[in-house]
PQR file of N, CA, C, O and H, with PARSE charges and radii, in Angstrom:
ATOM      1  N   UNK A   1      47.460  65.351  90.212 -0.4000 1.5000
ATOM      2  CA  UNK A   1      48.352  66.073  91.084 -0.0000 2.0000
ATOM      3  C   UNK A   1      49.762  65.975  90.504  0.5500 1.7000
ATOM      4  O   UNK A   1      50.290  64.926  90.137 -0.5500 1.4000
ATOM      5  N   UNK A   2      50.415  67.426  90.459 -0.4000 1.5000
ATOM      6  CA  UNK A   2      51.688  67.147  89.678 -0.0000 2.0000
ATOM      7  C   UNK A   2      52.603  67.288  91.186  0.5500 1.7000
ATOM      8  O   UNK A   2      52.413  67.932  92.218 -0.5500 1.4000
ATOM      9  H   UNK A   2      49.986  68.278  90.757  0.4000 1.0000
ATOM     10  N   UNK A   3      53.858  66.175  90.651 -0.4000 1.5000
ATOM     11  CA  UNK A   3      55.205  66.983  91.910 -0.0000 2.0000
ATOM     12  C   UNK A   3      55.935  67.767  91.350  0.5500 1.7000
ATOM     13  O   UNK A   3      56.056  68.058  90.160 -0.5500 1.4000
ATOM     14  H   UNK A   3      54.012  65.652  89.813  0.4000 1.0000
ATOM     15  N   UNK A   4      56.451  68.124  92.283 -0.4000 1.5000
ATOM     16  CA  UNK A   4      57.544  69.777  91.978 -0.0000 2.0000
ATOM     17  C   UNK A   4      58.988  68.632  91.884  0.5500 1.7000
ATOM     18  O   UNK A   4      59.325  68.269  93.011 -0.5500 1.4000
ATOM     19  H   UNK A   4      56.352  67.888  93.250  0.4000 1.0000
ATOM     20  N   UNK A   5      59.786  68.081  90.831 -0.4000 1.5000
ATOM     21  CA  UNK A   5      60.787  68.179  90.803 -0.0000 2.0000
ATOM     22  C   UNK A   5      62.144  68.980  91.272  0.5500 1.7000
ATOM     23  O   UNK A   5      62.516  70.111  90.958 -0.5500 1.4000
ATOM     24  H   UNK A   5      59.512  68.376  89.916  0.4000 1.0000
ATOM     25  N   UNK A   6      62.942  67.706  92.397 -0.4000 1.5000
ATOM     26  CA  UNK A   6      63.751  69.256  93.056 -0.0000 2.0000
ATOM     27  C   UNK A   6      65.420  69.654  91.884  0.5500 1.7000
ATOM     28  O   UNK A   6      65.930  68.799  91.161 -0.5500 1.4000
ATOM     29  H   UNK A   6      62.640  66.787  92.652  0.4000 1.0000
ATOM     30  N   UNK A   7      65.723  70.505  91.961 -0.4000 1.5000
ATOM     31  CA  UNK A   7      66.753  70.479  91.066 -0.0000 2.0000
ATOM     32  C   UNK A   7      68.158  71.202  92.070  0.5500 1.7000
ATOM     33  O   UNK A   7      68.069  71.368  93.286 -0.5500 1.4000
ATOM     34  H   UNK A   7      65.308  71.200  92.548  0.4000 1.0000
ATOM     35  N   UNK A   8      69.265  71.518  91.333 -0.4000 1.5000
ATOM     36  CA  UNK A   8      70.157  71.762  91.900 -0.0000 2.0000
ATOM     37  C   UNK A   8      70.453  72.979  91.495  0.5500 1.7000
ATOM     38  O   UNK A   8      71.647  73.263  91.583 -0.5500 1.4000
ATOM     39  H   UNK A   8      69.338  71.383  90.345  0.4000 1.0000
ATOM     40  N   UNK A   9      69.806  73.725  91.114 -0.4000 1.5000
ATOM     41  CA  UNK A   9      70.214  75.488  90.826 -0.0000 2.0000
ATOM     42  C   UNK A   9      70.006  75.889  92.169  0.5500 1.7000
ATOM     43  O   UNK A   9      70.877  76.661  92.571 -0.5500 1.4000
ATOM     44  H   UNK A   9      68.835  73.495  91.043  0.4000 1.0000
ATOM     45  N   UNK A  10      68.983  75.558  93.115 -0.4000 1.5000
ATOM     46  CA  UNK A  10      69.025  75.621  94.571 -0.0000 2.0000
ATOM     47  C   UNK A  10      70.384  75.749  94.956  0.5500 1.7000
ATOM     48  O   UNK A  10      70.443  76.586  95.856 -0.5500 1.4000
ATOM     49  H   UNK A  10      68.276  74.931  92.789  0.4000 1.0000
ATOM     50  N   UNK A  11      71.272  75.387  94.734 -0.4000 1.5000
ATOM     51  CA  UNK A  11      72.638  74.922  95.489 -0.0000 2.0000
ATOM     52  C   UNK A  11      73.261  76.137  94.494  0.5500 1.7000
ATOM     53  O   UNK A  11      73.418  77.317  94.808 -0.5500 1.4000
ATOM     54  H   UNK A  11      71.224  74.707  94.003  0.4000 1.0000
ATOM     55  N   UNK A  12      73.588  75.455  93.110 -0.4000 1.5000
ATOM     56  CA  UNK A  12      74.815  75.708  92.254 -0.0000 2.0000
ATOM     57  C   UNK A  12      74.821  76.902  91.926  0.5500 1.7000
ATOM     58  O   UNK A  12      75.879  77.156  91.351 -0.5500 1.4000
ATOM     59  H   UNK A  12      73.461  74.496  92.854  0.4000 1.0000
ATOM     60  N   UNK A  13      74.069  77.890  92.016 -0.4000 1.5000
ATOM     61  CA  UNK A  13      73.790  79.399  91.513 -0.0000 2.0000
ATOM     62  C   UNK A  13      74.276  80.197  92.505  0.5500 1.7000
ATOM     63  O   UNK A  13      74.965  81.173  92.211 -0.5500 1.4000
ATOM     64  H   UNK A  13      73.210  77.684  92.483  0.4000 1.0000
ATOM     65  N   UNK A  14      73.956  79.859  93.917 -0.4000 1.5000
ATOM     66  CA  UNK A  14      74.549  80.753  94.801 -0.0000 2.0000
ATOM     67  C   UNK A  14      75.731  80.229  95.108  0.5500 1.7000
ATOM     68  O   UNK A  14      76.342  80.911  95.931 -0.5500 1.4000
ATOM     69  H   UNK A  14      73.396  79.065  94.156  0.4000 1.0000
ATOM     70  N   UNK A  15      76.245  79.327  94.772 -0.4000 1.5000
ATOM     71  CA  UNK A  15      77.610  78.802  95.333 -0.0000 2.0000
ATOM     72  C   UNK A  15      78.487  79.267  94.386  0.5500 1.7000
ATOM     73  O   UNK A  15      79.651  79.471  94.731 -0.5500 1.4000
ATOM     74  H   UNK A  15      75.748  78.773  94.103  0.4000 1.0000
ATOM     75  N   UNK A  16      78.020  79.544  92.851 -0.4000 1.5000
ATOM     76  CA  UNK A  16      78.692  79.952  91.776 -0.0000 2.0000
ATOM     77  C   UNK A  16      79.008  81.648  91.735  0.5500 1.7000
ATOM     78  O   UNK A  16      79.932  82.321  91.278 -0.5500 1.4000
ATOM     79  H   UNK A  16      77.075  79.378  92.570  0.4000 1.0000
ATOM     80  N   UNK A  17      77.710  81.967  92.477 -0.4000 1.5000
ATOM     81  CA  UNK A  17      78.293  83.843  92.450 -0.0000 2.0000
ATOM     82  C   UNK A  17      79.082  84.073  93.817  0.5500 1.7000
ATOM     83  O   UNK A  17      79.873  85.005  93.957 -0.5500 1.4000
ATOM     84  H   UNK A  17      76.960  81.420  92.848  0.4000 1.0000
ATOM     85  N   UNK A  18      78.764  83.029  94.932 -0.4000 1.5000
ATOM     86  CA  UNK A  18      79.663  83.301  96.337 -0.0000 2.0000
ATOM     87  C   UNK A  18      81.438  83.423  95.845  0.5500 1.7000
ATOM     88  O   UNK A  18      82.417  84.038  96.268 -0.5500 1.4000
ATOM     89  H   UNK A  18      78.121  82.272  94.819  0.4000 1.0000
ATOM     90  N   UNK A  19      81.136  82.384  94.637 -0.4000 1.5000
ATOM     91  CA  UNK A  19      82.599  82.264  94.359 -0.0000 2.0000
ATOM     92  C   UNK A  19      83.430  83.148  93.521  0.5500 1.7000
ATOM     93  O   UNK A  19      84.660  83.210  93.533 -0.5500 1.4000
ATOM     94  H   UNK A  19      80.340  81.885  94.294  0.4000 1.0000
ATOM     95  N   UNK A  20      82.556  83.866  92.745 -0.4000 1.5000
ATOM     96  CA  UNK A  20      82.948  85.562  92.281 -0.0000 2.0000
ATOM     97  C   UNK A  20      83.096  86.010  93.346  0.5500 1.7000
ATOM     98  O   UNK A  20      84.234  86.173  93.787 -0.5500 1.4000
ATOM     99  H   UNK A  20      81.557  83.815  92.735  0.4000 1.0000
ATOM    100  N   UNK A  21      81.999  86.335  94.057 -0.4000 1.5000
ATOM    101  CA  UNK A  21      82.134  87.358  94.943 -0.0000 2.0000
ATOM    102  C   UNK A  21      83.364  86.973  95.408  0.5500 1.7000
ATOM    103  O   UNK A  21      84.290  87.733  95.128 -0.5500 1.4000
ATOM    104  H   UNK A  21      81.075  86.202  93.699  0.4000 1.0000
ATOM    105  N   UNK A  22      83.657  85.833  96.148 -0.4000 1.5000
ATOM    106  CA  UNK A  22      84.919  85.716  96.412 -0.0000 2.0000
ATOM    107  C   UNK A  22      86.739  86.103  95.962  0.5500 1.7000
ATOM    108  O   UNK A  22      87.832  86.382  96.455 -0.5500 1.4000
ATOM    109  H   UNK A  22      82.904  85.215  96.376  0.4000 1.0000
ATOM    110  N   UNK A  23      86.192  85.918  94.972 -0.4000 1.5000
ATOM    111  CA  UNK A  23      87.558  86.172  93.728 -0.0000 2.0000
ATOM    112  C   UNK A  23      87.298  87.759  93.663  0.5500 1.7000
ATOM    113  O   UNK A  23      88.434  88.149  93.935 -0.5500 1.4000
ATOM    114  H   UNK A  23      85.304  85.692  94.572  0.4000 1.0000
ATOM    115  N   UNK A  24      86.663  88.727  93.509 -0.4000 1.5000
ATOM    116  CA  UNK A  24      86.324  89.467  93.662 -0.0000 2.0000
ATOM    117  C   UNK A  24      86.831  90.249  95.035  0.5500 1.7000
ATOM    118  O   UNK A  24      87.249  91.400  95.158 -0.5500 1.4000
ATOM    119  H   UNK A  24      85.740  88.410  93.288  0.4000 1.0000
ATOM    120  N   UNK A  25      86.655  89.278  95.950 -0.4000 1.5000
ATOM    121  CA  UNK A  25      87.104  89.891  97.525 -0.0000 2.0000
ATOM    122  C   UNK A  25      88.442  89.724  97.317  0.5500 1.7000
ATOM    123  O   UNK A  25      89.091  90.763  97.434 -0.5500 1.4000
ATOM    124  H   UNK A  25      86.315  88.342  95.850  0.4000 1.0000
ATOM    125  N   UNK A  26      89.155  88.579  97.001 -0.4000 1.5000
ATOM    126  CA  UNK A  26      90.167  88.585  97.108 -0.0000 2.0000
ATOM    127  C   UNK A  26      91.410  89.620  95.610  0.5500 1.7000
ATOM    128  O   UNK A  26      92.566  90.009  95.776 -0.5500 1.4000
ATOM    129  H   UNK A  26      88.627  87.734  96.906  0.4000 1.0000
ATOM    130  N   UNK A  27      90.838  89.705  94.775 -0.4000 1.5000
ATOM    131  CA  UNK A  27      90.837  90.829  93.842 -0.0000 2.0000
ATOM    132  C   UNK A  27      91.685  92.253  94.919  0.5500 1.7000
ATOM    133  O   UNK A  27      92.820  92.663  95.163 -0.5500 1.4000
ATOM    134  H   UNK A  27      89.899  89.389  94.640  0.4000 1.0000
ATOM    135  N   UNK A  28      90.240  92.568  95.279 -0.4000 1.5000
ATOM    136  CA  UNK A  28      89.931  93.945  96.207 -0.0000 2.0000
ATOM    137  C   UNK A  28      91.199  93.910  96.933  0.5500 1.7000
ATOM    138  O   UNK A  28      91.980  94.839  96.728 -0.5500 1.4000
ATOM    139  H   UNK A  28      89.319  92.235  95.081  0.4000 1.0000
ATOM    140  N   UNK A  29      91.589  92.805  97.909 -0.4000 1.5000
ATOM    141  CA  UNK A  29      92.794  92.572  98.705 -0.0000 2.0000
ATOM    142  C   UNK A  29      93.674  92.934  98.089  0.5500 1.7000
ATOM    143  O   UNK A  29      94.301  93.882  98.561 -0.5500 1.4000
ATOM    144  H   UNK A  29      90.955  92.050  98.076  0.4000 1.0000
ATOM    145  N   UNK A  30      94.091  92.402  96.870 -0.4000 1.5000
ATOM    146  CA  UNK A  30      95.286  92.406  96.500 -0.0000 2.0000
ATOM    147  C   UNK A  30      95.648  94.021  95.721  0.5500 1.7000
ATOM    148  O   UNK A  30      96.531  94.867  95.864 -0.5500 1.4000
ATOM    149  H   UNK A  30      93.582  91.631  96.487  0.4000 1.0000
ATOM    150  N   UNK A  31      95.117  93.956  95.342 -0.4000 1.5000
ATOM    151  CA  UNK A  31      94.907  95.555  94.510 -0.0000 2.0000
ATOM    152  C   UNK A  31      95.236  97.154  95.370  0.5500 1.7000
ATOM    153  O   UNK A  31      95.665  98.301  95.244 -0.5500 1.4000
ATOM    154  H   UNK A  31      94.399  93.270  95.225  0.4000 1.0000
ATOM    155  N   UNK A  32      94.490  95.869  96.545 -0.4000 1.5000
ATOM    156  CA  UNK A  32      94.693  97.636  97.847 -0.0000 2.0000
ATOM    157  C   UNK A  32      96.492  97.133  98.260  0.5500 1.7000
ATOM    158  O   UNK A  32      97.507  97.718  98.639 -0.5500 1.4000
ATOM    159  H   UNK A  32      94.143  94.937  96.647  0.4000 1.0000
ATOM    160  N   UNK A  33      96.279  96.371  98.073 -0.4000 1.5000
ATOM    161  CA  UNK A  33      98.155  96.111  98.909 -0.0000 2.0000
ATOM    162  C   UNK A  33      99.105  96.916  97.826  0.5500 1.7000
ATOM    163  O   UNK A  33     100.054  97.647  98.112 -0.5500 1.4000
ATOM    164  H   UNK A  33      95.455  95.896  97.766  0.4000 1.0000
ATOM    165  N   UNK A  34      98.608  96.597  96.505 -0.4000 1.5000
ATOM    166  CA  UNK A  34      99.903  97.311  95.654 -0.0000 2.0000
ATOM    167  C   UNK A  34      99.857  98.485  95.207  0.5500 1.7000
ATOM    168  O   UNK A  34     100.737  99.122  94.629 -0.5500 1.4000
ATOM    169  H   UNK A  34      97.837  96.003  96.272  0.4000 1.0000
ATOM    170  N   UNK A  35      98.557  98.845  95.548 -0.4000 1.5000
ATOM    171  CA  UNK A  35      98.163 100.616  95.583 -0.0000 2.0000
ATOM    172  C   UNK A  35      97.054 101.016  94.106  0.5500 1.7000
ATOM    173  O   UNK A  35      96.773 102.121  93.643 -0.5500 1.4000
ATOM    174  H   UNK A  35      97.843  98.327  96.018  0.4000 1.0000
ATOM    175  N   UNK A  36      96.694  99.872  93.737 -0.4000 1.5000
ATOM    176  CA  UNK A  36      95.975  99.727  92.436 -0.0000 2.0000
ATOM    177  C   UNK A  36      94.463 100.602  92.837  0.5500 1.7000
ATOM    178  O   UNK A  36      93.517  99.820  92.940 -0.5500 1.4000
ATOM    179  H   UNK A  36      96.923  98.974  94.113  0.4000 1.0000
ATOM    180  N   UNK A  37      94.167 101.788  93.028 -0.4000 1.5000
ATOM    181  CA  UNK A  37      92.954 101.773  93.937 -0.0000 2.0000
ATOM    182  C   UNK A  37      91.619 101.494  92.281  0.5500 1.7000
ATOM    183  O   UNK A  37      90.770 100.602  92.273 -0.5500 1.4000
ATOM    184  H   UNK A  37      94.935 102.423  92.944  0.4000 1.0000
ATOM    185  N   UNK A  38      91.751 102.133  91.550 -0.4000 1.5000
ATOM    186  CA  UNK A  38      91.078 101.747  90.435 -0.0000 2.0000
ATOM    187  C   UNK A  38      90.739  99.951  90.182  0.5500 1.7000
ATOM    188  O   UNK A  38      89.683  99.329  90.298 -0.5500 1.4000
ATOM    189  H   UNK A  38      92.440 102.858  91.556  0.4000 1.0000
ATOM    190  N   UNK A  39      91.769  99.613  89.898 -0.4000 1.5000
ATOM    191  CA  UNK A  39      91.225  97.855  89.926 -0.0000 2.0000
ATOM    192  C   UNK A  39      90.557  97.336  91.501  0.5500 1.7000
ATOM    193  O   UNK A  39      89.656  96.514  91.669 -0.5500 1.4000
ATOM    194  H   UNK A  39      92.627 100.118  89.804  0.4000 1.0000
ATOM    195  N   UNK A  40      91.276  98.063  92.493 -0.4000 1.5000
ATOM    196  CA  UNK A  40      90.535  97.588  93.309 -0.0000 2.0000
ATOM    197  C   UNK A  40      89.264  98.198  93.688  0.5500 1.7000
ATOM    198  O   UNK A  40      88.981  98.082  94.880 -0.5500 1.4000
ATOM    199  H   UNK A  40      92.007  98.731  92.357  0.4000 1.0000
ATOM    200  N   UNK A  41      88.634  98.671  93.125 -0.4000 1.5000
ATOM    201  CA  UNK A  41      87.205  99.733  92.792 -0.0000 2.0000
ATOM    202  C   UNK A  41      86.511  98.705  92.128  0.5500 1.7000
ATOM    203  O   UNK A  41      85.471  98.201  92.552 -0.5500 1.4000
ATOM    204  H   UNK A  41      88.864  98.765  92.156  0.4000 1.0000
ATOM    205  N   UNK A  42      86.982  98.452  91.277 -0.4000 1.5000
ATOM    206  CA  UNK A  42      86.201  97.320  90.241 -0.0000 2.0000
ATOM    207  C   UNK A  42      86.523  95.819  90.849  0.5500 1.7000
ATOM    208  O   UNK A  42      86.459  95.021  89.914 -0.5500 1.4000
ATOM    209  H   UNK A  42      87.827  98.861  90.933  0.4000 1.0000
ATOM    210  N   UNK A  43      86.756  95.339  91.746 -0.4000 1.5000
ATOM    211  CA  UNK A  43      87.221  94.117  92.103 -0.0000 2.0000
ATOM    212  C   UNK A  43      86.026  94.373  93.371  0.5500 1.7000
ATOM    213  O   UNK A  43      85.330  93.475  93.845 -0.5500 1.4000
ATOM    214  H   UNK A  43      86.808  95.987  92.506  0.4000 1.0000
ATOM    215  N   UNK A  44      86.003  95.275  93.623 -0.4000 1.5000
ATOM    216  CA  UNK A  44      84.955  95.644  95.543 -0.0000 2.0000
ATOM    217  C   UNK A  44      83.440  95.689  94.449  0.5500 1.7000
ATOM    218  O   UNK A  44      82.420  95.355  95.053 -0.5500 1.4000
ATOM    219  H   UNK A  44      86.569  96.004  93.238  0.4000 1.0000
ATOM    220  N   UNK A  45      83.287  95.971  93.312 -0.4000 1.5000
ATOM    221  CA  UNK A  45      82.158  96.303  92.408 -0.0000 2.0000
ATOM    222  C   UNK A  45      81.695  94.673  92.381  0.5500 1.7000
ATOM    223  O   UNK A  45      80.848  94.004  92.972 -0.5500 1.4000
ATOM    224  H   UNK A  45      84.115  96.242  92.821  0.4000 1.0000
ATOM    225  N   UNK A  46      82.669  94.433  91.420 -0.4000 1.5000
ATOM    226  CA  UNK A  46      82.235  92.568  91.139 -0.0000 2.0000
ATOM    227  C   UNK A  46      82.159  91.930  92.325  0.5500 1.7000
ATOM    228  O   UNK A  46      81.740  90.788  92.135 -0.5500 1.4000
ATOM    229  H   UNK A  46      83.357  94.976  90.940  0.4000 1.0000
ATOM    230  N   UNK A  47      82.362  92.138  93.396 -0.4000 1.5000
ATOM    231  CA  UNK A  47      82.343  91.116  94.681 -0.0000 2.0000
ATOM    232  C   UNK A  47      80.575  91.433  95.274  0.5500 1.7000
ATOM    233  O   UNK A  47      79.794  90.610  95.752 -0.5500 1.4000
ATOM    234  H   UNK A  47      82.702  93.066  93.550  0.4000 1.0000
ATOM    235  N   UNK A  48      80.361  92.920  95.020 -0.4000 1.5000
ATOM    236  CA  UNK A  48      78.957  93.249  95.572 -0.0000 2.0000
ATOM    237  C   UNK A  48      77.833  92.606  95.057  0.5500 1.7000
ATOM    238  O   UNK A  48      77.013  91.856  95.586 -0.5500 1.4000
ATOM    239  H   UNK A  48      80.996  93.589  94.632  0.4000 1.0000
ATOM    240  N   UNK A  49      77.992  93.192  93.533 -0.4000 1.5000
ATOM    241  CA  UNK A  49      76.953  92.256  92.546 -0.0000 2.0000
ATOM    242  C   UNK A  49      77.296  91.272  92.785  0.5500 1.7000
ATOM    243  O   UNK A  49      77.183  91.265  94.010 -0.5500 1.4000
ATOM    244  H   UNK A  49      78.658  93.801  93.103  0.4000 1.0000
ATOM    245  N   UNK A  50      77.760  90.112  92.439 -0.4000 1.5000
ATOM    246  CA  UNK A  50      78.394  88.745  92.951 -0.0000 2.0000
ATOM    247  C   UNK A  50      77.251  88.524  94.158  0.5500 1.7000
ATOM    248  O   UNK A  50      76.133  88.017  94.067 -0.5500 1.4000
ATOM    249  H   UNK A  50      77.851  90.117  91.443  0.4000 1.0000
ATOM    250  N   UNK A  51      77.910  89.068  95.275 -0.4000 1.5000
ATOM    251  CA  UNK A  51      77.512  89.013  96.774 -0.0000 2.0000
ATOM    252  C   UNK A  51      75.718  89.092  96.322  0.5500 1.7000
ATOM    253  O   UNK A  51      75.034  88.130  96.673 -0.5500 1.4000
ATOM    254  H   UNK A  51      78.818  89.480  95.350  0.4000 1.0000
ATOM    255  N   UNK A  52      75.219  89.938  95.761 -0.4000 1.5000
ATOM    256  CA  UNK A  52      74.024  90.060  95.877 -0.0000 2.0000
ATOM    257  C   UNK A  52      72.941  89.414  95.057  0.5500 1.7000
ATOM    258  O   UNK A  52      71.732  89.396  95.289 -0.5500 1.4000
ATOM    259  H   UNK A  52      75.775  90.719  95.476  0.4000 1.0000
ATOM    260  N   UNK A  53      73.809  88.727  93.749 -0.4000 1.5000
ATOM    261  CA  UNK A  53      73.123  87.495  92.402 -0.0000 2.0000
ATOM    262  C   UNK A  53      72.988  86.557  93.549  0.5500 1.7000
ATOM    263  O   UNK A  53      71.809  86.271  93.760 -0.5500 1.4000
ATOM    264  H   UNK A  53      74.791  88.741  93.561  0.4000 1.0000
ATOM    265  N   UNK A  54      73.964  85.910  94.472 -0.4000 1.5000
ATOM    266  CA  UNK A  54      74.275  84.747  94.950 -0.0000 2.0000
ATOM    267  C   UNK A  54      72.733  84.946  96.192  0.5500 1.7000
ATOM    268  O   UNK A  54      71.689  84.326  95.988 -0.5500 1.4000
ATOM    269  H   UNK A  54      74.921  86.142  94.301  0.4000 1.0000
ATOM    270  N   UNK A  55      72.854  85.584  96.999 -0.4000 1.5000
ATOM    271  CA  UNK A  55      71.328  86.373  97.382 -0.0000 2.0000
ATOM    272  C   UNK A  55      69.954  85.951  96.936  0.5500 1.7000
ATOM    273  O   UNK A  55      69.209  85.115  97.447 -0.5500 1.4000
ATOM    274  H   UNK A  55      73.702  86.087  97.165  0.4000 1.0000
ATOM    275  N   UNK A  56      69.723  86.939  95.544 -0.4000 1.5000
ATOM    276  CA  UNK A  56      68.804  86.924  94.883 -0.0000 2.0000
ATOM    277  C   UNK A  56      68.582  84.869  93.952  0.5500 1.7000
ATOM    278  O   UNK A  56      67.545  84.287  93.632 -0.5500 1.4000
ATOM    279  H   UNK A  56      70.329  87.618  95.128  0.4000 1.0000
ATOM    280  N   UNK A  57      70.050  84.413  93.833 -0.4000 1.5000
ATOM    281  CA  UNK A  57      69.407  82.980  93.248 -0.0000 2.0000
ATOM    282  C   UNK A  57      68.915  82.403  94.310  0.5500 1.7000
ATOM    283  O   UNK A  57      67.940  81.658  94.207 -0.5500 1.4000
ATOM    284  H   UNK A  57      70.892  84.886  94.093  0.4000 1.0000
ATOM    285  N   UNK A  58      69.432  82.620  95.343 -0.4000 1.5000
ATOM    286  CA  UNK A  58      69.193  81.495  96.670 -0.0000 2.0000
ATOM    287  C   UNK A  58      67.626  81.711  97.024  0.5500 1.7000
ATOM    288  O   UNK A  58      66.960  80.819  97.550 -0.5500 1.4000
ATOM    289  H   UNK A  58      70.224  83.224  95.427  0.4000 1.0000
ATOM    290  N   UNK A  59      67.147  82.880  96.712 -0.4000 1.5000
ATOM    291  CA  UNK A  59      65.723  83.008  96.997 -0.0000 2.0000
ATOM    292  C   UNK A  59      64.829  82.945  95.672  0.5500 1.7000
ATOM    293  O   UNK A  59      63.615  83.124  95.761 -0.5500 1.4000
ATOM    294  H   UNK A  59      67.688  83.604  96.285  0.4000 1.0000
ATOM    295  N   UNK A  60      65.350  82.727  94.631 -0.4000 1.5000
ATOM    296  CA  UNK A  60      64.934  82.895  93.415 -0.0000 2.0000
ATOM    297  C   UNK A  60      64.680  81.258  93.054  0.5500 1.7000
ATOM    298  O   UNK A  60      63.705  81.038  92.336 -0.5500 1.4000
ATOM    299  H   UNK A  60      66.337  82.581  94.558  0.4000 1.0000
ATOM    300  N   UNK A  61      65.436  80.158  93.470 -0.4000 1.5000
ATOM    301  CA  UNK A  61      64.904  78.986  94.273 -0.0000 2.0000
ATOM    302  C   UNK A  61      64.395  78.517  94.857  0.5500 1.7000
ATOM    303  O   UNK A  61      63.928  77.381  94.778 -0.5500 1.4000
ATOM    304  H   UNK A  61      66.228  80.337  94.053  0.4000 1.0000
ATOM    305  N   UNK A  62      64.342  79.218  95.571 -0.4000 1.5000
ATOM    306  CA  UNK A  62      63.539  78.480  97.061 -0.0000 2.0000
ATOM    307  C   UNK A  62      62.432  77.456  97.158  0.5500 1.7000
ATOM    308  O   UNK A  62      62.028  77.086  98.261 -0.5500 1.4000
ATOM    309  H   UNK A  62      64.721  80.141  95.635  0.4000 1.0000
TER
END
């Protein structure tokens, strides 16, 4: 009988793209305040993917 070794990509993968996504959100913020709508296009882009790796590791763990 083998055990399943637990590891920490469980944790560190989605905490690592929450934190794009984050930077990403906050990107988006700043970009719309100074009228940047292009960077902030691509800042709302990287926050989604981000948002949705962080998703897909958390279940890609499980």
């Amino acid at each position: 009988m083998t055990a399943a070794a637990s590891t920490d990509k469980r944790v560190a993968f989605p905490l690592a793209f929450a934190t794009v996504a984050l930077l990403g959100a906050v990107g988006m913020t700043v970009f719309g305040i100074t009228g940047d709508q292009v960077a902030s296009g691509w800042s709302f882009a990287v926050a989604m993917v981000a948002g949705a790796l962080s998703v897909a590791a958390y279940h890609a763990y499980d």
